[in-house]
PQR file with spaces between the fields and no chain letter, atoms N, CA, C, O and H, PARSE charges and radii, in Angstrom:
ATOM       1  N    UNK     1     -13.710   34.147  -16.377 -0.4000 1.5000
ATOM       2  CA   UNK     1     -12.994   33.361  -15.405 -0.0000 2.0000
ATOM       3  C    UNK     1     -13.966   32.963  -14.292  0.5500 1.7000
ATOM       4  O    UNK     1     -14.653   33.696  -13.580 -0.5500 1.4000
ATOM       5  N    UNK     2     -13.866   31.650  -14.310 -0.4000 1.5000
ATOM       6  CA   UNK     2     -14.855   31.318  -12.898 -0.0000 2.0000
ATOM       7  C    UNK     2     -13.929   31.164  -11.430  0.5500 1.7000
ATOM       8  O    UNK     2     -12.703   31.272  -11.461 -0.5500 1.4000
ATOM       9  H    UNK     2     -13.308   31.055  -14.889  0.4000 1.0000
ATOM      10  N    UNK     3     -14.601   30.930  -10.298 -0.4000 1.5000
ATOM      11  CA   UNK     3     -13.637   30.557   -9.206 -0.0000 2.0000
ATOM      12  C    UNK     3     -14.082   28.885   -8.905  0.5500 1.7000
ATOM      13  O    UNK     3     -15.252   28.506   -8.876 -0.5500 1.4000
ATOM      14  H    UNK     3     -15.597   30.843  -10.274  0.4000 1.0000
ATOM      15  N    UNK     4     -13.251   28.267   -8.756 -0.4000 1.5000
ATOM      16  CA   UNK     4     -13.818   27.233   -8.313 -0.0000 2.0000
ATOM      17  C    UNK     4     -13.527   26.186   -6.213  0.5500 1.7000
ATOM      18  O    UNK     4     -12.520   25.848   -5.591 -0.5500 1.4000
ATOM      19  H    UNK     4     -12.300   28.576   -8.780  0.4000 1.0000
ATOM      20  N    UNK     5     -14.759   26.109   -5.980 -0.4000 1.5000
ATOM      21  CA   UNK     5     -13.859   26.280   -4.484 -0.0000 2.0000
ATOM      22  C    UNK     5     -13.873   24.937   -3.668  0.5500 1.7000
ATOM      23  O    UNK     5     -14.611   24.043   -4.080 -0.5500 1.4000
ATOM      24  H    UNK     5     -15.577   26.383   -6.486  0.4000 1.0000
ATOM      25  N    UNK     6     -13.084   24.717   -2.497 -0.4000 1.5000
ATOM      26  CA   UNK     6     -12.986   22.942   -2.603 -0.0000 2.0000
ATOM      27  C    UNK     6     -12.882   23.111   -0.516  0.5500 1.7000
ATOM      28  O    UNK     6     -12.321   23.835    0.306 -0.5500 1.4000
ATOM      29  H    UNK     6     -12.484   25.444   -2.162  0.4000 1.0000
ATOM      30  N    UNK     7     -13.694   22.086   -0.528 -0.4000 1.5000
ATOM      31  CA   UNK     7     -13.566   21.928    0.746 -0.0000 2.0000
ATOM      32  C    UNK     7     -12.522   21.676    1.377  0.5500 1.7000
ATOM      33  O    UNK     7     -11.817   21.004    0.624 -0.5500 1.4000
ATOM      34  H    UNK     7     -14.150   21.498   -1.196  0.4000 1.0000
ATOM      35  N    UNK     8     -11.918   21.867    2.534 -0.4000 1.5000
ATOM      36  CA   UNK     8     -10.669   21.784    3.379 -0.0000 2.0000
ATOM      37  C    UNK     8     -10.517   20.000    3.223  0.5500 1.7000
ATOM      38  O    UNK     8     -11.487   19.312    2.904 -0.5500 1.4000
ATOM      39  H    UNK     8     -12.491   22.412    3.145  0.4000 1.0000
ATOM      40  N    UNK     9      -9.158   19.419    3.501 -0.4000 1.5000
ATOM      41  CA   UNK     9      -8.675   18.486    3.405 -0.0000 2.0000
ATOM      42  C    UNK     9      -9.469   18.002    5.215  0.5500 1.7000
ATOM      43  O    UNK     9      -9.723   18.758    6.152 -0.5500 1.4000
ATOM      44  H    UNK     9      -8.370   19.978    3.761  0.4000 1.0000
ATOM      45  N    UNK    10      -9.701   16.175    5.083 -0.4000 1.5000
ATOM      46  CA   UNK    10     -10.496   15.810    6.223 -0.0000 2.0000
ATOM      47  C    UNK    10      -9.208   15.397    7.297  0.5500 1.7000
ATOM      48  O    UNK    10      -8.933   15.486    8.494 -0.5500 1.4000
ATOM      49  H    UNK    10      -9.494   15.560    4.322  0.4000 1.0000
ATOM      50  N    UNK    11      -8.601   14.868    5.977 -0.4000 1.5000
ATOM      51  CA   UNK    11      -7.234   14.149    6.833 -0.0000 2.0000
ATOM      52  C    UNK    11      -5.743   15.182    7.218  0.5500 1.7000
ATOM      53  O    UNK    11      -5.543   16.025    6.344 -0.5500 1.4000
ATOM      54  H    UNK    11      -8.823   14.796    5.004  0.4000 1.0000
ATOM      55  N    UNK    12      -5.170   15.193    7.873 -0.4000 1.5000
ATOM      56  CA   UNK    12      -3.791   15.944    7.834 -0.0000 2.0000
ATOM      57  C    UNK    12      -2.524   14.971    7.860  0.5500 1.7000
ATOM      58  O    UNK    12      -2.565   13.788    8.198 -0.5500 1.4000
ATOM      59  H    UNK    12      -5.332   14.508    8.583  0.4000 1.0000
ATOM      60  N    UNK    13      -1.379   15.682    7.440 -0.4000 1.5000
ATOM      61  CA   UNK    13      -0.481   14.570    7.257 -0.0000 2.0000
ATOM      62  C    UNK    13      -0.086   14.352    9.134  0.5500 1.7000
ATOM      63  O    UNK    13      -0.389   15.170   10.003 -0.5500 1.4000
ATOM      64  H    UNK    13      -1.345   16.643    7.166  0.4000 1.0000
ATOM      65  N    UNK    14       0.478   13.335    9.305 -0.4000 1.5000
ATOM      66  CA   UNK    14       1.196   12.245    9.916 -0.0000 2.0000
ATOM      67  C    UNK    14      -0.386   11.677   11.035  0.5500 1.7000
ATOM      68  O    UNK    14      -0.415   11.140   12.142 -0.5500 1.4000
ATOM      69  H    UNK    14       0.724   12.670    8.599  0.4000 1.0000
ATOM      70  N    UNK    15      -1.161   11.980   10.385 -0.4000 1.5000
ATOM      71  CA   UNK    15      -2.477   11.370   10.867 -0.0000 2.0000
ATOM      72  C    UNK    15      -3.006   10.078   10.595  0.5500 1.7000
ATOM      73  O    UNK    15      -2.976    9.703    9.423 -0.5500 1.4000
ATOM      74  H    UNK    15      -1.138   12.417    9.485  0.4000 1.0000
ATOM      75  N    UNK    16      -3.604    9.145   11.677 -0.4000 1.5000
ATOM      76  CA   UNK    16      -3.653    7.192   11.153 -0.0000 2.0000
ATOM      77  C    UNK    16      -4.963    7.404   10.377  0.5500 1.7000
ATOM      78  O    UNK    16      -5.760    8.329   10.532 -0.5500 1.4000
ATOM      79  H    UNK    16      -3.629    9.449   12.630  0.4000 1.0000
ATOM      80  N    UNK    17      -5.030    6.526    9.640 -0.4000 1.5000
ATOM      81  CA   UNK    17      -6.041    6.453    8.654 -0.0000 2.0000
ATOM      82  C    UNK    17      -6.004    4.854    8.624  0.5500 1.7000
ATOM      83  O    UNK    17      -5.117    4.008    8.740 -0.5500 1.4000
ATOM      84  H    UNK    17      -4.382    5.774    9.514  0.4000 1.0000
ATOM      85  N    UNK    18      -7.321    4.840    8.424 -0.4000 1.5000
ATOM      86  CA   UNK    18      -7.596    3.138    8.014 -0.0000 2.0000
ATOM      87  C    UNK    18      -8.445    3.118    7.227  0.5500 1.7000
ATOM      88  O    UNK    18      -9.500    3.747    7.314 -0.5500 1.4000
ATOM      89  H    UNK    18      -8.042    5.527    8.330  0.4000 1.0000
ATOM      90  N    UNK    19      -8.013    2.169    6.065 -0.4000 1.5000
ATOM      91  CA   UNK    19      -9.287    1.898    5.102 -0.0000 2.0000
ATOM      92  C    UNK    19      -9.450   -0.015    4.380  0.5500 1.7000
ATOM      93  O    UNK    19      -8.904   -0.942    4.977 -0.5500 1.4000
ATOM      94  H    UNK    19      -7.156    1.658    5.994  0.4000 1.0000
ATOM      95  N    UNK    20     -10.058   -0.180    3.420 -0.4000 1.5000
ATOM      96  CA   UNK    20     -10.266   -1.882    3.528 -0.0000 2.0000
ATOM      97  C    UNK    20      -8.390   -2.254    3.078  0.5500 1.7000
ATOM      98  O    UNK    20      -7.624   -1.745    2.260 -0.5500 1.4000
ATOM      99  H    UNK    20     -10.502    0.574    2.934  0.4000 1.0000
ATOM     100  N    UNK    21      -8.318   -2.812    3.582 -0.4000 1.5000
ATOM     101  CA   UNK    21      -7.168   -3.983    3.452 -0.0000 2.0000
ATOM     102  C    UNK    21      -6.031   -3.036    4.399  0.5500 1.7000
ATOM     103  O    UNK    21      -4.846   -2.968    4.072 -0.5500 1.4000
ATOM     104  H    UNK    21      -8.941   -3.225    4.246  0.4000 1.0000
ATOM     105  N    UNK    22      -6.555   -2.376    5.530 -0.4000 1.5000
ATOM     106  CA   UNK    22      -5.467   -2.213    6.486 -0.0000 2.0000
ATOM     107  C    UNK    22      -5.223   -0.882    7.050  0.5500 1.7000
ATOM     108  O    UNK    22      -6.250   -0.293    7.388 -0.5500 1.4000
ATOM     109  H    UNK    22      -7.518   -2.431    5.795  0.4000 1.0000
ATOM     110  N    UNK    23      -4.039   -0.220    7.247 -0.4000 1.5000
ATOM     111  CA   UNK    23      -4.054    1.313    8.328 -0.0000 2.0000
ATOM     112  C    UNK    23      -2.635    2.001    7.599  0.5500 1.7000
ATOM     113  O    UNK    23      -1.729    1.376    7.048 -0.5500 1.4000
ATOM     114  H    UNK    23      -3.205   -0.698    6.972  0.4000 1.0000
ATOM     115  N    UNK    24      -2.714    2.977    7.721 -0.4000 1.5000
ATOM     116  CA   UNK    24      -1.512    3.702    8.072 -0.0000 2.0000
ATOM     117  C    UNK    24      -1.432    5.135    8.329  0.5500 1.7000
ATOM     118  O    UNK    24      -2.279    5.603    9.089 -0.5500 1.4000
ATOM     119  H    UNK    24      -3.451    3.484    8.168  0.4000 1.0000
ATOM     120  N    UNK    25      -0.289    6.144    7.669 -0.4000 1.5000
ATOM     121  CA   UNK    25      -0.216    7.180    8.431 -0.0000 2.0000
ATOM     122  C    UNK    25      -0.429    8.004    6.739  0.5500 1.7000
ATOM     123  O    UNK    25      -0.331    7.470    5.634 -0.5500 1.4000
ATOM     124  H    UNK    25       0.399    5.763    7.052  0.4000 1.0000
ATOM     125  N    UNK    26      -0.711    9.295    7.041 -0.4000 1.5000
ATOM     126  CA   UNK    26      -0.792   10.672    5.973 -0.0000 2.0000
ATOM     127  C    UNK    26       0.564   11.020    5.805  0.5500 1.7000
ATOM     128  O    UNK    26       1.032   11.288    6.912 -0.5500 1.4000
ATOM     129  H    UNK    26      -0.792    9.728    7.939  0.4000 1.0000
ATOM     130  N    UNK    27       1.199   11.108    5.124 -0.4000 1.5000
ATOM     131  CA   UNK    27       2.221   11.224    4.195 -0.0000 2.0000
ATOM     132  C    UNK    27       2.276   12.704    3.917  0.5500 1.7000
ATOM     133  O    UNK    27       2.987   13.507    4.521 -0.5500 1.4000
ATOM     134  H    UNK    27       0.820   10.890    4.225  0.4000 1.0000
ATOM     135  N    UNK    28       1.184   13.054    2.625 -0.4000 1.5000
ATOM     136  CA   UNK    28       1.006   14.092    2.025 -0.0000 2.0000
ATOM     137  C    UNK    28      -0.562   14.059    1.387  0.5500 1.7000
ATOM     138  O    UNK    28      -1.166   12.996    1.243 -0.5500 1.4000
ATOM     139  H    UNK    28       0.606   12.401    2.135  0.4000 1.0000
ATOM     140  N    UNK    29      -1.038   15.151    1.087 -0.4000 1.5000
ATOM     141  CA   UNK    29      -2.576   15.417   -0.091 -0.0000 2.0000
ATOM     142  C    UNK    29      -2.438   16.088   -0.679  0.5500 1.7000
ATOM     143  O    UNK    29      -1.645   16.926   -0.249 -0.5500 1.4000
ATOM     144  H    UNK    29      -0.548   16.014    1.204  0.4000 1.0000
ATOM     145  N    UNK    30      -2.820   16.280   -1.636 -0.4000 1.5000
ATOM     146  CA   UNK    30      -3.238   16.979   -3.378 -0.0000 2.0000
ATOM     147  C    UNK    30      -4.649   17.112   -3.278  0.5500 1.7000
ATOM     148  O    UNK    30      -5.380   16.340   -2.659 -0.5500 1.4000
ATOM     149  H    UNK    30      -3.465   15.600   -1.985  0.4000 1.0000
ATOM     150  N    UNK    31      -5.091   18.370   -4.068 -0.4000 1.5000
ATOM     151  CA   UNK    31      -6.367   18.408   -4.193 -0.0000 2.0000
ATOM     152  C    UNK    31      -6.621   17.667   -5.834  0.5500 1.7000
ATOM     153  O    UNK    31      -5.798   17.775   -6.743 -0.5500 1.4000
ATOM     154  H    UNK    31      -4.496   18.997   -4.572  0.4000 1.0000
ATOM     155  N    UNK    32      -7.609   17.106   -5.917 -0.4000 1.5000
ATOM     156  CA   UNK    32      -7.494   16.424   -7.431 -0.0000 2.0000
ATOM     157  C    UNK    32      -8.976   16.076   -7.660  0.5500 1.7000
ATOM     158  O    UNK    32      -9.792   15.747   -6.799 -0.5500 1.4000
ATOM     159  H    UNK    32      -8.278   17.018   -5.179  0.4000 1.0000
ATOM     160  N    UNK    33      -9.143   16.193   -8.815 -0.4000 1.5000
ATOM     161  CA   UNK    33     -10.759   16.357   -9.429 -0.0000 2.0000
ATOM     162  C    UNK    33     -11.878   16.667   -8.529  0.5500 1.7000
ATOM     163  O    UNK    33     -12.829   15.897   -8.396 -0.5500 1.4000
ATOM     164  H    UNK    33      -8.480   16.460   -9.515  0.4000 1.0000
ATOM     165  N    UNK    34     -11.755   18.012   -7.787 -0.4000 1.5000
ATOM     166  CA   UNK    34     -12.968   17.914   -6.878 -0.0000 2.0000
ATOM     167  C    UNK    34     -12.388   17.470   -5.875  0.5500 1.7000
ATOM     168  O    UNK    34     -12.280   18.408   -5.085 -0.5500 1.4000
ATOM     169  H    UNK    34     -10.983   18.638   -7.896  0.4000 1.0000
ATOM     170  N    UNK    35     -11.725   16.082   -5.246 -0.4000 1.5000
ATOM     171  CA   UNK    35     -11.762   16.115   -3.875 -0.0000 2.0000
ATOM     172  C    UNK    35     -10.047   15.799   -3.245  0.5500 1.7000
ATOM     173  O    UNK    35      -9.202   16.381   -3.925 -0.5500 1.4000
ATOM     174  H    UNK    35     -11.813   15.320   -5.888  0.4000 1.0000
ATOM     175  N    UNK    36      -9.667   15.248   -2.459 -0.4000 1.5000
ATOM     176  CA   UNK    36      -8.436   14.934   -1.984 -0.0000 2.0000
ATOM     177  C    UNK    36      -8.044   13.597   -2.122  0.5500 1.7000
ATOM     178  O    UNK    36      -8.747   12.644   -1.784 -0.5500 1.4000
ATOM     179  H    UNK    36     -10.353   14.775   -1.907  0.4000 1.0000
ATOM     180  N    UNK    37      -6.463   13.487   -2.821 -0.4000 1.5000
ATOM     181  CA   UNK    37      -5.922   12.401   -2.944 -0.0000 2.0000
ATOM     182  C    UNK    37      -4.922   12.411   -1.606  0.5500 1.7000
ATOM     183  O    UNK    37      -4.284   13.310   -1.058 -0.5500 1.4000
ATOM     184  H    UNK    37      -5.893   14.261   -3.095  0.4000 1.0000
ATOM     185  N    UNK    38      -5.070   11.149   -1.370 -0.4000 1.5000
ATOM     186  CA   UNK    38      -3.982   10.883    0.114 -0.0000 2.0000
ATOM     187  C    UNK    38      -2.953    9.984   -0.400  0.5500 1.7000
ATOM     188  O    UNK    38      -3.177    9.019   -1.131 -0.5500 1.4000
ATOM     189  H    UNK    38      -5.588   10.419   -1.815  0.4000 1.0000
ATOM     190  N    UNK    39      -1.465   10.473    0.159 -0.4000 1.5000
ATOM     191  CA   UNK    39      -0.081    9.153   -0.080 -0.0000 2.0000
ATOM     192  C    UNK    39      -0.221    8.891    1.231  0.5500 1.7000
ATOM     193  O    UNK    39      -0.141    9.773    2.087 -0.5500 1.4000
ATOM     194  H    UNK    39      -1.284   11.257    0.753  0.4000 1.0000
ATOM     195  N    UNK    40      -0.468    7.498    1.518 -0.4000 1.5000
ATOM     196  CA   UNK    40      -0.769    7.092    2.794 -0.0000 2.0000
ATOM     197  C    UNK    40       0.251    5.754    3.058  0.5500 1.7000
ATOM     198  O    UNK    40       0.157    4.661    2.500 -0.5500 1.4000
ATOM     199  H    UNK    40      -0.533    6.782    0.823  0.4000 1.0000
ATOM     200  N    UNK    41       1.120    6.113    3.941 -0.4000 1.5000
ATOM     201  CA   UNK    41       2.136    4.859    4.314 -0.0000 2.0000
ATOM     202  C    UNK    41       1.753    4.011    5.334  0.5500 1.7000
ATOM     203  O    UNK    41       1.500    4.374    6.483 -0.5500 1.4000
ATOM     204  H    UNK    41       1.197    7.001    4.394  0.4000 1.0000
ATOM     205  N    UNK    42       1.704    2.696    4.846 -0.4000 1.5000
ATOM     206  CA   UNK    42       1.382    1.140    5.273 -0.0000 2.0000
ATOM     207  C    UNK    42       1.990    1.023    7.072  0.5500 1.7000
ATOM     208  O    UNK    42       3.137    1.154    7.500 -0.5500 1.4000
ATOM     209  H    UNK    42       1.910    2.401    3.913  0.4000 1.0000
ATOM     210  N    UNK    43       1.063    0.811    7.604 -0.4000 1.5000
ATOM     211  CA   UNK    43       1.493    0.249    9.081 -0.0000 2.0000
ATOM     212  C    UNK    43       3.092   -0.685    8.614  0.5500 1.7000
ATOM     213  O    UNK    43       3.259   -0.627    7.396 -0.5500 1.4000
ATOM     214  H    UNK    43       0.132    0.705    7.256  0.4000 1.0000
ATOM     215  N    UNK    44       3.967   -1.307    9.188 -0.4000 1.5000
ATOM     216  CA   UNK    44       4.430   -2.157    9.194 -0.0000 2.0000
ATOM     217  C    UNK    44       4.682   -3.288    9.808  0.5500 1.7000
ATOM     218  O    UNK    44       5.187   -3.189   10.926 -0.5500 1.4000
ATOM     219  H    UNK    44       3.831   -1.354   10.178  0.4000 1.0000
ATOM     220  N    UNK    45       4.381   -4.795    9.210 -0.4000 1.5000
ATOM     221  CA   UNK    45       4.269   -5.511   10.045 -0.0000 2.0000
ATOM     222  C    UNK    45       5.331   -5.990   10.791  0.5500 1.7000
ATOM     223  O    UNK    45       6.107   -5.173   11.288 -0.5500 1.4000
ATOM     224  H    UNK    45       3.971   -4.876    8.301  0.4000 1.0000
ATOM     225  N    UNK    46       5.549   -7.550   11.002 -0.4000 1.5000
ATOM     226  CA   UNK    46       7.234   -7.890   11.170 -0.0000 2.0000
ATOM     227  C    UNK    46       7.803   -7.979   10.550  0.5500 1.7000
ATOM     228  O    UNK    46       7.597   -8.236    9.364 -0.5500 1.4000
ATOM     229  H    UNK    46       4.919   -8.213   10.599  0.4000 1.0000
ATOM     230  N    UNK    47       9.116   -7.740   11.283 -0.4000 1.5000
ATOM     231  CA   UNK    47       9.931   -8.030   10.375 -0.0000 2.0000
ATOM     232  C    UNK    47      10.431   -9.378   10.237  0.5500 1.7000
ATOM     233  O    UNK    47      10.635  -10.187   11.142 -0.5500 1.4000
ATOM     234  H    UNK    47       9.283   -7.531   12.246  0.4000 1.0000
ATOM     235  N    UNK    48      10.658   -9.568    8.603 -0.4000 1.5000
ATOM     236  CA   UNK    48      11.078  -10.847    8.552 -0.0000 2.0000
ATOM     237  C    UNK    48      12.549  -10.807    9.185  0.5500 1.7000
ATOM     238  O    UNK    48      13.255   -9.889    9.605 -0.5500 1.4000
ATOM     239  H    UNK    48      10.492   -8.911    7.868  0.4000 1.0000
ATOM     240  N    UNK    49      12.755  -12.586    9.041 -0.4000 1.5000
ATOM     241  CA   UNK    49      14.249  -12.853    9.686 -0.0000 2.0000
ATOM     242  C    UNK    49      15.470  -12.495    8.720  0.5500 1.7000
ATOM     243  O    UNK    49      16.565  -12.901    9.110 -0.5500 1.4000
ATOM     244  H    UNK    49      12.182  -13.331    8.700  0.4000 1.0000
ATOM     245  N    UNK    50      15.433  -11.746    7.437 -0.4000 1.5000
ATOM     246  CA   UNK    50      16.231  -11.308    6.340 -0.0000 2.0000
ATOM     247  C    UNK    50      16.386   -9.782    6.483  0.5500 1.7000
ATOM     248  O    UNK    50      17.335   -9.191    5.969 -0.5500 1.4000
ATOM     249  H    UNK    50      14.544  -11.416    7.121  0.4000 1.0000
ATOM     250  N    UNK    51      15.383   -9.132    7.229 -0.4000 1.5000
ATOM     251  CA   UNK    51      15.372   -7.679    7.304 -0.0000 2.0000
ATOM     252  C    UNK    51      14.424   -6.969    6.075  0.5500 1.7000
ATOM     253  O    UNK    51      13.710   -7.553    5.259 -0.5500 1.4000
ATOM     254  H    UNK    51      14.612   -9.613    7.647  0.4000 1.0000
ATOM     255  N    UNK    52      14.610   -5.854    6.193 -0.4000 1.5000
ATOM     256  CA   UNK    52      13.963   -5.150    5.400 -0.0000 2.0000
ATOM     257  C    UNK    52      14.664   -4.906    4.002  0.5500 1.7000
ATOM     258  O    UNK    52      15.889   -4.859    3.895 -0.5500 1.4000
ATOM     259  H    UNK    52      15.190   -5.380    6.855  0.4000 1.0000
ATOM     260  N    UNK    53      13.568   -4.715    2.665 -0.4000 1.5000
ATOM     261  CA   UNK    53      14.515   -4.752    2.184 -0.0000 2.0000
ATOM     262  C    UNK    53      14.007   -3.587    0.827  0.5500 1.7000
ATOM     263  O    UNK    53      13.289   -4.227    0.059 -0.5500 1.4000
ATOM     264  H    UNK    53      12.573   -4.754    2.751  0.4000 1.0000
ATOM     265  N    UNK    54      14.169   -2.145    0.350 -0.4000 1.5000
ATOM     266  CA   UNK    54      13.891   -1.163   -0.074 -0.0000 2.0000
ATOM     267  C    UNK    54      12.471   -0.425    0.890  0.5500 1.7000
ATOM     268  O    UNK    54      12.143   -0.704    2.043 -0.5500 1.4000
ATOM     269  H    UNK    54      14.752   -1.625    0.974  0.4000 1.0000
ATOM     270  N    UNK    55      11.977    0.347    0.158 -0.4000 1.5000
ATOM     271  CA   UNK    55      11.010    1.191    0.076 -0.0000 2.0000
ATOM     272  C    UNK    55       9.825    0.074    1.239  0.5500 1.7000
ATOM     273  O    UNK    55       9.942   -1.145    1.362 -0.5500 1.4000
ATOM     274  H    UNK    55      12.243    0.574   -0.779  0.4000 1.0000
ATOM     275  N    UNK    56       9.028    0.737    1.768 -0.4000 1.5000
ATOM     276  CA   UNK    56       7.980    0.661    2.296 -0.0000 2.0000
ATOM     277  C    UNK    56       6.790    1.176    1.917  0.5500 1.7000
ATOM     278  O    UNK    56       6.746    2.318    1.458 -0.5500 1.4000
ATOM     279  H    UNK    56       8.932    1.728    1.668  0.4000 1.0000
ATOM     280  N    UNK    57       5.770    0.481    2.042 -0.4000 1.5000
ATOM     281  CA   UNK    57       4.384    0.410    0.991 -0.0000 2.0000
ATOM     282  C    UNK    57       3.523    1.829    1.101  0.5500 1.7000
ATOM     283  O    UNK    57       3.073    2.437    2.072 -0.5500 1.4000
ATOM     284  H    UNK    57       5.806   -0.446    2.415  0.4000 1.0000
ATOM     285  N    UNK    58       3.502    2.025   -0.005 -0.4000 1.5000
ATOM     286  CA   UNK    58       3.045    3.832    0.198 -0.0000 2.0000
ATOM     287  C    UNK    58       1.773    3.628   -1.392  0.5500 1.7000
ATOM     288  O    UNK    58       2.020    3.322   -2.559 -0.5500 1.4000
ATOM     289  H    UNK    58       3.867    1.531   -0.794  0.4000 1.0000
ATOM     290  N    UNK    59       0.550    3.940   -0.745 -0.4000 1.5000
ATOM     291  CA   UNK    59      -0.376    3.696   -1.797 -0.0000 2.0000
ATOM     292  C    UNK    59      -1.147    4.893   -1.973  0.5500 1.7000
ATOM     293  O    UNK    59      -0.896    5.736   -1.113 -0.5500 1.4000
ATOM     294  H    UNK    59       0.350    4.187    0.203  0.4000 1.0000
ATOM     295  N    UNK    60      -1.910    5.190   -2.726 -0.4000 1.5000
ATOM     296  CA   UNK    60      -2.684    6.443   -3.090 -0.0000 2.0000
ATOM     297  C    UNK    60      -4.102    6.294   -3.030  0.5500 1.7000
ATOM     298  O    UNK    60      -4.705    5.405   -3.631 -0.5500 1.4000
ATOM     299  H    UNK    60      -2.114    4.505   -3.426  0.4000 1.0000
ATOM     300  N    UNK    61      -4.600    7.097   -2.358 -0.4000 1.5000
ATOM     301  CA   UNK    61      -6.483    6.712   -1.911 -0.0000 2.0000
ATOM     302  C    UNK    61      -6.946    7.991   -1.958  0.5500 1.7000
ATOM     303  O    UNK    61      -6.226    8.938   -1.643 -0.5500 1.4000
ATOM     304  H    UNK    61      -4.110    7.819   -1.870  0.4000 1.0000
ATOM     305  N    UNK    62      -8.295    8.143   -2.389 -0.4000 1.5000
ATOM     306  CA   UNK    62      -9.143    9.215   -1.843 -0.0000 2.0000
ATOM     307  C    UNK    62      -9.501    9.367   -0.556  0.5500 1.7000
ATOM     308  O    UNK    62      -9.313    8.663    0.436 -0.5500 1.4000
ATOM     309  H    UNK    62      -8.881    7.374   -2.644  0.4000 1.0000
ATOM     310  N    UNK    63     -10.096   10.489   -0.739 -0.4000 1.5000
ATOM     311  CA   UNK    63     -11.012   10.903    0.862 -0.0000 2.0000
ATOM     312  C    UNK    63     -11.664   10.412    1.138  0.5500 1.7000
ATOM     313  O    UNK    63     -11.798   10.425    2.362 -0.5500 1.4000
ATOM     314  H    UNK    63     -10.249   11.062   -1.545  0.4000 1.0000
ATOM     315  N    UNK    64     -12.764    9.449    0.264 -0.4000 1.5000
ATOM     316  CA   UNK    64     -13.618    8.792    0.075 -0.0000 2.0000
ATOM     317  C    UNK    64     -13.483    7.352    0.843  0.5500 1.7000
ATOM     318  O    UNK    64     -14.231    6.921    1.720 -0.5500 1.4000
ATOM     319  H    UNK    64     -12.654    9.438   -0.729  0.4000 1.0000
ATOM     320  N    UNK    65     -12.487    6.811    0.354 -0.4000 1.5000
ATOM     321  CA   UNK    65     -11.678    5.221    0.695 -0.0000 2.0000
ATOM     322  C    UNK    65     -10.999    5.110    2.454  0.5500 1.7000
ATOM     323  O    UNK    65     -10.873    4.098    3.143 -0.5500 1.4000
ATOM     324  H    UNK    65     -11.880    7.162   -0.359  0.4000 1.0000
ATOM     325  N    UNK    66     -10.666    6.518    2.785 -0.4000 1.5000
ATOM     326  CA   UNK    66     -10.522    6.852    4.245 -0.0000 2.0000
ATOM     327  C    UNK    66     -11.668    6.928    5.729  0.5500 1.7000
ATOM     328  O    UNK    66     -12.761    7.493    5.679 -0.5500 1.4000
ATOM     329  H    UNK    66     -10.769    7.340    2.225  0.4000 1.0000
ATOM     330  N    UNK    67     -11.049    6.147    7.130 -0.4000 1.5000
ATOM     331  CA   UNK    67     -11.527    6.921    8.056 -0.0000 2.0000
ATOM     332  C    UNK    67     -10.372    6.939    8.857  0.5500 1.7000
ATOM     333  O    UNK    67      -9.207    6.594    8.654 -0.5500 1.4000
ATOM     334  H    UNK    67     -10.161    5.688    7.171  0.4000 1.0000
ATOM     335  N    UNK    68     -10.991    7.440    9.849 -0.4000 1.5000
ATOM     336  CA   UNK    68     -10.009    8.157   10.946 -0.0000 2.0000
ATOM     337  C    UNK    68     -10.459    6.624   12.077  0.5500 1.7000
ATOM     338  O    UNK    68     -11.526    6.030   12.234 -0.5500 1.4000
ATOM     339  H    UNK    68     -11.936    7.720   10.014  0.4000 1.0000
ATOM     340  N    UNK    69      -9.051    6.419   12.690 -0.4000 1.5000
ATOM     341  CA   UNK    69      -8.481    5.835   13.216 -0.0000 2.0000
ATOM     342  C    UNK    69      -9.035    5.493   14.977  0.5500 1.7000
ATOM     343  O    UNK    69      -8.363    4.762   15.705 -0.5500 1.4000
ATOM     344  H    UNK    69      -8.185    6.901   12.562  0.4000 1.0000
């Protein structure tokens, strides 16, 4: 049995993060192949004149694809 050991997460959840095509907040992380996956929820822009309409944009990035705000 080996141990295998992983550096602490950079980001924490409800923390802003920005990376290319825009910003948002930490959600949640997983540790995954070696390093940290982030669910990172989308700033929001305006709202249109129809309202909102389901779910709000929630995408999945590495640690890598992240900085701090």
């Amino acid at each position: 049995m080996t141990a295998t050991f992983m550096k602490l997460p950079k980001f924490r959840n409800t923390q802003w993060v920005s990376f290319i095509g825009g910003e948002g907040v930490v959600r949640s992380y997983t540790p995954e192949s070696g390093t940290w996956t982030y669910l990172i929820e989308m700033a929001l822009g305006l709202e249109p004149d129809f309202g909102r309409v389901g779910a709000e944009t929630m995408i999945l990035l590495t640690e890598s694809d992240l900085q701090t705000t």
